[in-house]
PDB file of N, H, CA, C and O in Angstrom:
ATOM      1  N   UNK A   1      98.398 111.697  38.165  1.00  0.00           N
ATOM      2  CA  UNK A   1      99.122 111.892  39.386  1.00  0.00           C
ATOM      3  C   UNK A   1      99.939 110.646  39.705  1.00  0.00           C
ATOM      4  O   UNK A   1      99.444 109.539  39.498  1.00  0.00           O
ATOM      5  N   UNK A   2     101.433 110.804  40.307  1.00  0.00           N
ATOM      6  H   UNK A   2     101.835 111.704  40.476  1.00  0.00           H
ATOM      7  CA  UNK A   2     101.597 109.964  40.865  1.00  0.00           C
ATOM      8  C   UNK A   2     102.178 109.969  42.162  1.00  0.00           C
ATOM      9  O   UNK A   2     101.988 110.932  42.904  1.00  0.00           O
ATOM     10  N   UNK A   3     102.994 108.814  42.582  1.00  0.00           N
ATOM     11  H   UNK A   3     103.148 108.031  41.979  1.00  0.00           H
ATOM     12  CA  UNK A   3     103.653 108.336  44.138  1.00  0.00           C
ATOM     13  C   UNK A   3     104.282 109.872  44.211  1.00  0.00           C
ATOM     14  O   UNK A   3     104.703 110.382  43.173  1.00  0.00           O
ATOM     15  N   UNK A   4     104.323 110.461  45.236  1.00  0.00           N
ATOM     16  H   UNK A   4     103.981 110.047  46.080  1.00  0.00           H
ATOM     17  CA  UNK A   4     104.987 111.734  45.842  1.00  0.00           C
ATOM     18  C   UNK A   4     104.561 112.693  45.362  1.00  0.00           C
ATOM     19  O   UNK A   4     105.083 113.727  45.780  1.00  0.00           O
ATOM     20  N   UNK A   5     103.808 112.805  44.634  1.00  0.00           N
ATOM     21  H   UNK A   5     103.383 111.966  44.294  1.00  0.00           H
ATOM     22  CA  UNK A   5     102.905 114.272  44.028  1.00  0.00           C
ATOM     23  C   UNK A   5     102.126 114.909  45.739  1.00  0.00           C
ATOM     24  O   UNK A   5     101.594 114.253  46.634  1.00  0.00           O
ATOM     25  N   UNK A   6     102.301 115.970  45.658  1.00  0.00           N
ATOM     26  H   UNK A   6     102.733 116.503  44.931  1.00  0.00           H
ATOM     27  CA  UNK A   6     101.592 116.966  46.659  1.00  0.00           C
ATOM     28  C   UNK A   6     100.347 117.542  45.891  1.00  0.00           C
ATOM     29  O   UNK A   6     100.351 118.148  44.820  1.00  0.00           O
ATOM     30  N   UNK A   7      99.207 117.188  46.747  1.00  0.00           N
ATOM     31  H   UNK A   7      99.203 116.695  47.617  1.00  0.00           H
ATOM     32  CA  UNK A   7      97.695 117.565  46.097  1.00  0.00           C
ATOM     33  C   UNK A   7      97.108 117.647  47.426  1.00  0.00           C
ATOM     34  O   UNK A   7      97.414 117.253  48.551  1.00  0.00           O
ATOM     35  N   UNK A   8      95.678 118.625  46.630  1.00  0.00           N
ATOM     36  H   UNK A   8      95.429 118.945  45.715  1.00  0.00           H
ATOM     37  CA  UNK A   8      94.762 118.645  48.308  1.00  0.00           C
ATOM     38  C   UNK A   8      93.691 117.837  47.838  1.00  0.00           C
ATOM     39  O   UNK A   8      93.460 117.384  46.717  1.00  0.00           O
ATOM     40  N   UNK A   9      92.892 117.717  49.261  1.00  0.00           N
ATOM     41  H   UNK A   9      93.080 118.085  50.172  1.00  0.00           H
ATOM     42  CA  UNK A   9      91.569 116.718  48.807  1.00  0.00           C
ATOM     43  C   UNK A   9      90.897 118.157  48.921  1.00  0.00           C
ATOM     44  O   UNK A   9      91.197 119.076  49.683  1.00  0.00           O
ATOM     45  N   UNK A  10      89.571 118.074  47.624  1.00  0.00           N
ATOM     46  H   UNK A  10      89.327 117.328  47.005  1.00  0.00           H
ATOM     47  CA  UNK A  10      88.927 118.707  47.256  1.00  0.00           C
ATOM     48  C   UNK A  10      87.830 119.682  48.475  1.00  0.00           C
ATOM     49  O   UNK A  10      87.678 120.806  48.954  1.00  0.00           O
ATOM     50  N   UNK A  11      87.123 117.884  48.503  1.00  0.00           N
ATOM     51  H   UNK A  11      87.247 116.971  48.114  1.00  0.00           H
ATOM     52  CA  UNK A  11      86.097 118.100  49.680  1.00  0.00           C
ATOM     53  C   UNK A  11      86.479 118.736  51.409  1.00  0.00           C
ATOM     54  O   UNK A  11      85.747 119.247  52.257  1.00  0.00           O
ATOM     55  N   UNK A  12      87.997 118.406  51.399  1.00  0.00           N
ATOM     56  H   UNK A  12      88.592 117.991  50.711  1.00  0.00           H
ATOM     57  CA  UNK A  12      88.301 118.752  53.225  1.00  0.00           C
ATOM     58  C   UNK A  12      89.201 119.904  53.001  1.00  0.00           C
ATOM     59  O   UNK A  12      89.324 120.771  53.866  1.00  0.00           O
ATOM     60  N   UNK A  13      89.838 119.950  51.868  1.00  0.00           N
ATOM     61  H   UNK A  13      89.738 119.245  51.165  1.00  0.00           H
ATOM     62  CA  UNK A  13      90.890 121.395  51.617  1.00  0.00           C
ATOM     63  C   UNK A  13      92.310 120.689  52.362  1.00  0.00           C
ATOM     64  O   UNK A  13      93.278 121.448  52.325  1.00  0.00           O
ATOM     65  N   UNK A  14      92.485 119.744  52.832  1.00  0.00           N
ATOM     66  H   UNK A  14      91.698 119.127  52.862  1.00  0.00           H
ATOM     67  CA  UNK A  14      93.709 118.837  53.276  1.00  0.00           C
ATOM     68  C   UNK A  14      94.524 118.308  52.181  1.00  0.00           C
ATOM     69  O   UNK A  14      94.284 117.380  51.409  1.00  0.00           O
ATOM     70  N   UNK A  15      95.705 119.215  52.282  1.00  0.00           N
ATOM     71  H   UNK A  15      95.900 119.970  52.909  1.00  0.00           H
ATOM     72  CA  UNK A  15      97.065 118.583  51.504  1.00  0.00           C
ATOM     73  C   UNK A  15      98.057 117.575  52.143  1.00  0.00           C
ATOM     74  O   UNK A  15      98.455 117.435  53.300  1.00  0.00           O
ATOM     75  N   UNK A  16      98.273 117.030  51.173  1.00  0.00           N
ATOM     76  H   UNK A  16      97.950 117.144  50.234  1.00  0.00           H
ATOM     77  CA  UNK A  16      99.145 115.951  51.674  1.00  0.00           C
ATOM     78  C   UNK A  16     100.042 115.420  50.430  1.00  0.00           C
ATOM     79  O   UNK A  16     100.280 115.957  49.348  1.00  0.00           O
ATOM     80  N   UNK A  17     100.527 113.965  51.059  1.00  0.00           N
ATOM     81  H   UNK A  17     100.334 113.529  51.937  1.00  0.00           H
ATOM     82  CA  UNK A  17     101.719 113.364  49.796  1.00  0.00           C
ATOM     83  C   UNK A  17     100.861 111.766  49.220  1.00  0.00           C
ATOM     84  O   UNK A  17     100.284 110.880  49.851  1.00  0.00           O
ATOM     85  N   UNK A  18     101.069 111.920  48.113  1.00  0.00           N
ATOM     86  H   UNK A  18     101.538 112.640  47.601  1.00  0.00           H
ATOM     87  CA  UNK A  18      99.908 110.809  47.590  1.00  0.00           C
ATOM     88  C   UNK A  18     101.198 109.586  47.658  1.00  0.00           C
ATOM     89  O   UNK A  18     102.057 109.341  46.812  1.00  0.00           O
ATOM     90  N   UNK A  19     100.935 108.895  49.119  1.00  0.00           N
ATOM     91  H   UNK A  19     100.237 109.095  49.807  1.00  0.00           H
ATOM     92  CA  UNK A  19     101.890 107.581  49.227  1.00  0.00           C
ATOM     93  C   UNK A  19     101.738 106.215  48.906  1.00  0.00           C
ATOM     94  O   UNK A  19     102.474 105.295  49.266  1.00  0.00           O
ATOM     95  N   UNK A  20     100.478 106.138  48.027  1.00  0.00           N
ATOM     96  H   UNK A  20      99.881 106.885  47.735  1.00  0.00           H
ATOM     97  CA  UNK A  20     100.417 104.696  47.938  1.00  0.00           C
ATOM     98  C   UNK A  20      99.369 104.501  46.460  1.00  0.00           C
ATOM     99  O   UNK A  20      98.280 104.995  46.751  1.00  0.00           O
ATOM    100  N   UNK A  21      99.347 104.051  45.261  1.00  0.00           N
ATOM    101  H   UNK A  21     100.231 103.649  45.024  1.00  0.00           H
ATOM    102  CA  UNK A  21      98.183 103.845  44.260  1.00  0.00           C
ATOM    103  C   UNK A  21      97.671 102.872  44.292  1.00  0.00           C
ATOM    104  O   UNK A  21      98.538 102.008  44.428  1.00  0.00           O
ATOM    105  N   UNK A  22      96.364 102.295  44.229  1.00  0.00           N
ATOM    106  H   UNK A  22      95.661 102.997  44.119  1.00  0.00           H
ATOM    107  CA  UNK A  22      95.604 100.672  44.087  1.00  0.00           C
ATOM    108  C   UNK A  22      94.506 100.900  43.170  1.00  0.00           C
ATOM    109  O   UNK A  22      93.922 101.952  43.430  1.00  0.00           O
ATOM    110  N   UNK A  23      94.176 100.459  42.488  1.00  0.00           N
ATOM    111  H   UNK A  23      94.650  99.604  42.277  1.00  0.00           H
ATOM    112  CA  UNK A  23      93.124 100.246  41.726  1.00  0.00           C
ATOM    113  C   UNK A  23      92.097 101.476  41.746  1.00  0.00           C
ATOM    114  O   UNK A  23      90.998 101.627  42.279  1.00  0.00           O
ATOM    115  N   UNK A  24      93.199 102.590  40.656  1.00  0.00           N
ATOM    116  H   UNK A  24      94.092 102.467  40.223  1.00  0.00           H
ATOM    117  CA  UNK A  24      92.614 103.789  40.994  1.00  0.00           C
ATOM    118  C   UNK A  24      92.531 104.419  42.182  1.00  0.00           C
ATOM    119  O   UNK A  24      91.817 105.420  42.131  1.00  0.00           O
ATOM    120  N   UNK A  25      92.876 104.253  42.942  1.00  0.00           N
ATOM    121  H   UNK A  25      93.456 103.439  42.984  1.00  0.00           H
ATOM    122  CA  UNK A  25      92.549 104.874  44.432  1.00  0.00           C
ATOM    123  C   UNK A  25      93.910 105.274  45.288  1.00  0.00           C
ATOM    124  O   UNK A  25      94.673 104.395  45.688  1.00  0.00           O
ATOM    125  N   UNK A  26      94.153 106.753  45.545  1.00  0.00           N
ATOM    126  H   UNK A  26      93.533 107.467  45.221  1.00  0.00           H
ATOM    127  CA  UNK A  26      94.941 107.555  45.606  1.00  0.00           C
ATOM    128  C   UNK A  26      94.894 106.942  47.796  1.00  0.00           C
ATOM    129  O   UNK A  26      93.820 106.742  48.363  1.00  0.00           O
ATOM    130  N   UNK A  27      96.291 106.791  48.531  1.00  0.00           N
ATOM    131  H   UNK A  27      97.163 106.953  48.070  1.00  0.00           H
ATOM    132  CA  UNK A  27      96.243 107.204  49.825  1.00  0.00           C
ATOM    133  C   UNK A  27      96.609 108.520  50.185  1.00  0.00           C
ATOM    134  O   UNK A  27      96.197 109.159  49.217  1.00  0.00           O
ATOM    135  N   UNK A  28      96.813 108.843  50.495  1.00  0.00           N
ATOM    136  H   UNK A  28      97.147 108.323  51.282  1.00  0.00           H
ATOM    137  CA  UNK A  28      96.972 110.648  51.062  1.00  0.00           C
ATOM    138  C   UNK A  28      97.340 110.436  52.227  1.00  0.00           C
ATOM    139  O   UNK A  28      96.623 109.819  53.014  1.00  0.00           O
ATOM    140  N   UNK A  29      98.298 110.818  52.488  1.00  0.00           N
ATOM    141  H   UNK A  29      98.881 111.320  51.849  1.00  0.00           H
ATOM    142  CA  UNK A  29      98.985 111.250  54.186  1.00  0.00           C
ATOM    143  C   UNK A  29      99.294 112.650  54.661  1.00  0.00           C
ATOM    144  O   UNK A  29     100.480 112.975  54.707  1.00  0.00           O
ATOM    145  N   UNK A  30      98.305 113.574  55.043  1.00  0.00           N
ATOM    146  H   UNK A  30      97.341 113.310  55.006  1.00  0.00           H
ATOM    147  CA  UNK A  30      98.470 114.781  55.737  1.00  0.00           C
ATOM    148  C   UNK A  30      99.905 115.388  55.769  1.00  0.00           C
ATOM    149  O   UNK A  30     101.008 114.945  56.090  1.00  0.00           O
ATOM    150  N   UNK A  31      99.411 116.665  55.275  1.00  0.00           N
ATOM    151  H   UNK A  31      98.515 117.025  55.015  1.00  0.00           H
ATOM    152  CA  UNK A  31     100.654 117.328  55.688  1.00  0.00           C
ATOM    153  C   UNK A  31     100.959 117.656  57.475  1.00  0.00           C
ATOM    154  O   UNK A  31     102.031 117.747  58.075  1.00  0.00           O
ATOM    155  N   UNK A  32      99.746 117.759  57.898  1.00  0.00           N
ATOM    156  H   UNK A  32      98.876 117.685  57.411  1.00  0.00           H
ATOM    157  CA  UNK A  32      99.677 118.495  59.440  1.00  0.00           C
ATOM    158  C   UNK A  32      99.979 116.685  60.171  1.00  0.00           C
ATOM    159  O   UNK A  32      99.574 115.658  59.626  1.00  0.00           O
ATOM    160  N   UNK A  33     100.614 116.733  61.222  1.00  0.00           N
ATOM    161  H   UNK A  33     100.943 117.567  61.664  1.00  0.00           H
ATOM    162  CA  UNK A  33     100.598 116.206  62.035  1.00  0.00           C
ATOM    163  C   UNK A  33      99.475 115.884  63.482  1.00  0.00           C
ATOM    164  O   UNK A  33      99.455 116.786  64.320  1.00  0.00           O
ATOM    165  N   UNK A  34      98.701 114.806  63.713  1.00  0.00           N
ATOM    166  H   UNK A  34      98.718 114.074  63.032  1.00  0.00           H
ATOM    167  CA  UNK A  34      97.696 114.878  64.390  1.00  0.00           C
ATOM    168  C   UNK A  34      98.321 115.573  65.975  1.00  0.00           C
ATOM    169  O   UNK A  34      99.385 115.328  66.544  1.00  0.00           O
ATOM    170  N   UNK A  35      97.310 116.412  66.340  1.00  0.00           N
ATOM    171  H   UNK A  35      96.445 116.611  65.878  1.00  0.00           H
ATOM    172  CA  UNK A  35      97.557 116.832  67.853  1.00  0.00           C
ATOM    173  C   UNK A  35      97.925 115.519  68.548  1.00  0.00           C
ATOM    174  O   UNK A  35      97.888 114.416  68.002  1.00  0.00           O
ATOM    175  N   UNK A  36      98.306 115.776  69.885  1.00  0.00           N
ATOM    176  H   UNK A  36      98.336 116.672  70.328  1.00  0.00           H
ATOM    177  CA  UNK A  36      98.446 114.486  70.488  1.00  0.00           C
ATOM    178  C   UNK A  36      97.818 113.921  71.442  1.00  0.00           C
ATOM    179  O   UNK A  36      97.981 112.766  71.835  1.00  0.00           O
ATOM    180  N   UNK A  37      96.678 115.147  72.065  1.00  0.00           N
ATOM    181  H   UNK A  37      96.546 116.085  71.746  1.00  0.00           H
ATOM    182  CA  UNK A  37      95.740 114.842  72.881  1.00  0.00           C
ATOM    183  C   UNK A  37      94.426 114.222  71.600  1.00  0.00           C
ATOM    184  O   UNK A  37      93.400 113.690  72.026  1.00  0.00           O
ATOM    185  N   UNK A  38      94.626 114.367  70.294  1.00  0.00           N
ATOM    186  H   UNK A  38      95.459 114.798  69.947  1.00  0.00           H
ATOM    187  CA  UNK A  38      93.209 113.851  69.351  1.00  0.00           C
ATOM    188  C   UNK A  38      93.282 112.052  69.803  1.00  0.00           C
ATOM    189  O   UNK A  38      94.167 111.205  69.680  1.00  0.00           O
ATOM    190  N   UNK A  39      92.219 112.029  70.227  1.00  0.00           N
ATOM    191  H   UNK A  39      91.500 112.716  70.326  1.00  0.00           H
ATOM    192  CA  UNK A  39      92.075 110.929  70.618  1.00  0.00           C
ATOM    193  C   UNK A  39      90.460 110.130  69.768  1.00  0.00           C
ATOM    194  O   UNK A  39      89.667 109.412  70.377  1.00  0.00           O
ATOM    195  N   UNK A  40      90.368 110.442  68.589  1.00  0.00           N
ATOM    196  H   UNK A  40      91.013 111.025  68.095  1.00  0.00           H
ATOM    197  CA  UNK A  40      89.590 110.209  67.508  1.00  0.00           C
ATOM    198  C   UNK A  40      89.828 108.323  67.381  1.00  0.00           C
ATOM    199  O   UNK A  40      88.861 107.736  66.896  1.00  0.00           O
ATOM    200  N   UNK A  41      90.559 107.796  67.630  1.00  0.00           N
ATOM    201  H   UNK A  41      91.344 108.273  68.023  1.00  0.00           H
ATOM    202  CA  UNK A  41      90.842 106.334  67.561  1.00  0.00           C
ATOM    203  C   UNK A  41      91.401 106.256  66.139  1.00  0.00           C
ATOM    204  O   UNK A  41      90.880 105.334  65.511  1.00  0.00           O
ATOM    205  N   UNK A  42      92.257 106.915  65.487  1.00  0.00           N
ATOM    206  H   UNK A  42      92.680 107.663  65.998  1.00  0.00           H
ATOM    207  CA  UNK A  42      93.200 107.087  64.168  1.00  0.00           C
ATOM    208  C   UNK A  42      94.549 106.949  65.019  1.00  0.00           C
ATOM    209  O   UNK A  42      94.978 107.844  65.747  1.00  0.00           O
ATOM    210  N   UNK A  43      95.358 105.296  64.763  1.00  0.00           N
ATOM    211  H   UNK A  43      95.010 104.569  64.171  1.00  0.00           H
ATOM    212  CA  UNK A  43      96.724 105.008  65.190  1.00  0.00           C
ATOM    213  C   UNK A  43      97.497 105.614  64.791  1.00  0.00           C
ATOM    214  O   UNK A  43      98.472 105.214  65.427  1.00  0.00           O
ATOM    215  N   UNK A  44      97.854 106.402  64.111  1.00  0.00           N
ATOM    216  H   UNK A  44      97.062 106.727  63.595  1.00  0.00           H
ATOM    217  CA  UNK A  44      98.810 107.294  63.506  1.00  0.00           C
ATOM    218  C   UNK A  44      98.995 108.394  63.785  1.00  0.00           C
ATOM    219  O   UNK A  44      98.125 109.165  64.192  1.00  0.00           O
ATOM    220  N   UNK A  45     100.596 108.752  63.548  1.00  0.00           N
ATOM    221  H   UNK A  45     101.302 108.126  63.217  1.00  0.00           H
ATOM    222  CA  UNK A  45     100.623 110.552  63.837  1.00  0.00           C
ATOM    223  C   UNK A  45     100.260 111.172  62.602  1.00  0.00           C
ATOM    224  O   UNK A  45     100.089 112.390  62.659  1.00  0.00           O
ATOM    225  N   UNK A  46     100.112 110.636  61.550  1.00  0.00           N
ATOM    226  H   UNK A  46     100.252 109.647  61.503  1.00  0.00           H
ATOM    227  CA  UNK A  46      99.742 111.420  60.112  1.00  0.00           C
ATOM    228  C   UNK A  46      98.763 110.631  59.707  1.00  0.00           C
ATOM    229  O   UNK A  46      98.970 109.439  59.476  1.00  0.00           O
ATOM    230  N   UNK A  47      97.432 111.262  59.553  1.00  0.00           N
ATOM    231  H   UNK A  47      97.264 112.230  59.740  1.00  0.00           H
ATOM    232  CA  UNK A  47      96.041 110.672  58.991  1.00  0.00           C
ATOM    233  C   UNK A  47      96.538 110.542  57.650  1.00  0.00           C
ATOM    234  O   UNK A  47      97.314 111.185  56.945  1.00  0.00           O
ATOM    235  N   UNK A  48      95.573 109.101  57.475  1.00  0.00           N
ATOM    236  H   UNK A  48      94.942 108.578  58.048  1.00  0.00           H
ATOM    237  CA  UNK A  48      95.629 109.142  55.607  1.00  0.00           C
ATOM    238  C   UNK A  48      94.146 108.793  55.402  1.00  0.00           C
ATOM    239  O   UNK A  48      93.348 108.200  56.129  1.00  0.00           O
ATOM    240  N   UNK A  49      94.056 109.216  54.474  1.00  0.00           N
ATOM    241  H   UNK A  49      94.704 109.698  53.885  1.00  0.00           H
ATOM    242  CA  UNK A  49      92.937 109.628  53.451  1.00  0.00           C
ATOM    243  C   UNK A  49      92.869 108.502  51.925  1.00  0.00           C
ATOM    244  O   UNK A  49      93.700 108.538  51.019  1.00  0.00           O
ATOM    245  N   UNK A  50      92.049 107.867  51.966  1.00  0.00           N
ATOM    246  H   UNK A  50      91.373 107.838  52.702  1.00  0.00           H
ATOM    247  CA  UNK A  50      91.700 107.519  50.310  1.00  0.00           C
ATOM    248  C   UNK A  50      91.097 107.748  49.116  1.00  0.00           C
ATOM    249  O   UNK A  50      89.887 107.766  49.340  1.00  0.00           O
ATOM    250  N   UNK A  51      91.286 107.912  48.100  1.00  0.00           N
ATOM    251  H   UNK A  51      92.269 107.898  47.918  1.00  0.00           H
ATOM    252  CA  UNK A  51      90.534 109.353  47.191  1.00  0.00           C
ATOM    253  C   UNK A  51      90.767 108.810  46.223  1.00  0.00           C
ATOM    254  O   UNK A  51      91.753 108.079  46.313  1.00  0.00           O
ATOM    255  N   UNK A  52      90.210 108.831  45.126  1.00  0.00           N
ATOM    256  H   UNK A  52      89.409 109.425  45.053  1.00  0.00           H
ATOM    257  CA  UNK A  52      89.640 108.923  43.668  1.00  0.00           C
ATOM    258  C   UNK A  52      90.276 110.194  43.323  1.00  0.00           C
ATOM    259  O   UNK A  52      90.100 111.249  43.932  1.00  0.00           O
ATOM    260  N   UNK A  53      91.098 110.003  42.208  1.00  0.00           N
ATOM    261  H   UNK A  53      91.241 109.146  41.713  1.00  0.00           H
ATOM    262  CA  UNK A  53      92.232 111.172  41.214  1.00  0.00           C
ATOM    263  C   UNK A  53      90.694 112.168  40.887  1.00  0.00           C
ATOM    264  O   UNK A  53      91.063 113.264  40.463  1.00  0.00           O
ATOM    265  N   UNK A  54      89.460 112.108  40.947  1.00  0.00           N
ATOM    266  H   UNK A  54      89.161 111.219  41.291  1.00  0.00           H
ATOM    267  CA  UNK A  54      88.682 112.948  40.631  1.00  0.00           C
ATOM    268  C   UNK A  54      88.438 113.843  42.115  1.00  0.00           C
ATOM    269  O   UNK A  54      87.986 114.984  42.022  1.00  0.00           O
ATOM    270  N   UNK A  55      88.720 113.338  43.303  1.00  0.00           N
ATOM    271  H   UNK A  55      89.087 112.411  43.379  1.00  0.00           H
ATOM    272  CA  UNK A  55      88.847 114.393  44.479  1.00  0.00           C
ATOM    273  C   UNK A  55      90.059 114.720  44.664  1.00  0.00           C
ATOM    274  O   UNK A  55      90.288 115.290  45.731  1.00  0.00           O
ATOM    275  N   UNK A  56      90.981 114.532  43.917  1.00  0.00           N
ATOM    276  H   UNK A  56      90.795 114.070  43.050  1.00  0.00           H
ATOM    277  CA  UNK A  56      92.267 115.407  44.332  1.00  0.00           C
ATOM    278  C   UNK A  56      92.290 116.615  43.542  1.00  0.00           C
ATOM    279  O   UNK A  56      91.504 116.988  42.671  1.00  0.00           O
ATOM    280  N   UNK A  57      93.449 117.220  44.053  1.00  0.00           N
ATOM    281  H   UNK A  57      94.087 116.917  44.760  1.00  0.00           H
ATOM    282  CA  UNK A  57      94.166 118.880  43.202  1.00  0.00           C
ATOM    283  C   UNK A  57      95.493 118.627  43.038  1.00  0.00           C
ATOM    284  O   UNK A  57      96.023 118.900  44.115  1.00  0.00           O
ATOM    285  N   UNK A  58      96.350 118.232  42.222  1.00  0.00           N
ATOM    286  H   UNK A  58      95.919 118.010  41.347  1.00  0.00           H
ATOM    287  CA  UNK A  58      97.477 118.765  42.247  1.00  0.00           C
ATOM    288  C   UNK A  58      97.758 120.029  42.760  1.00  0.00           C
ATOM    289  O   UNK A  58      97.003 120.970  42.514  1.00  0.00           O
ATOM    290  N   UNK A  59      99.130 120.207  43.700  1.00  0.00           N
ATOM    291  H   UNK A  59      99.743 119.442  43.899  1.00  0.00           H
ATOM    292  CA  UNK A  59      99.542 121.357  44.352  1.00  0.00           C
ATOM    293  C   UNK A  59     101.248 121.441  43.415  1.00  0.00           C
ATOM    294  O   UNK A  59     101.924 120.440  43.179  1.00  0.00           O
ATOM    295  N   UNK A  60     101.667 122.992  42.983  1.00  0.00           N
ATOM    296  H   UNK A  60     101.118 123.806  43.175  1.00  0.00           H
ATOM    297  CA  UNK A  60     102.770 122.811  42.046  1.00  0.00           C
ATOM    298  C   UNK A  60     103.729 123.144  43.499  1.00  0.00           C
ATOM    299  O   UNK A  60     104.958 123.155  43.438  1.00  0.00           O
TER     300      UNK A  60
END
């Protein structure tokens, strides 16, 4: 996989755009946009996710 590939995470069923690679380790930025009342303490309007190429899916 690489930078801009669309995949879901396995375990949550959440697709997203794989924006960043480090030492094996995939970031993931949501396709969905966070509500705006979620007040979870996540600074962002798009959650990201970090994952191991063994919890992703490529999406074609």
């Amino acid at each position: 996989m690489e930078l801009f590939d669309h995949v879901k995470i396995k375990s949550n069923r959440i697709t997203g755009i794989i924006v960043d690679i480090l030492d094996d380790q995939f970031t993931v930025e949501a396709d969905v946009e966070r509500k705006v009342n979620d007040n979870s303490g996540y600074p962002s309007r798009w959650a990201l996710y970090i994952c191991t190429a063994a919890e992703l899916e490529p999406i074609k």
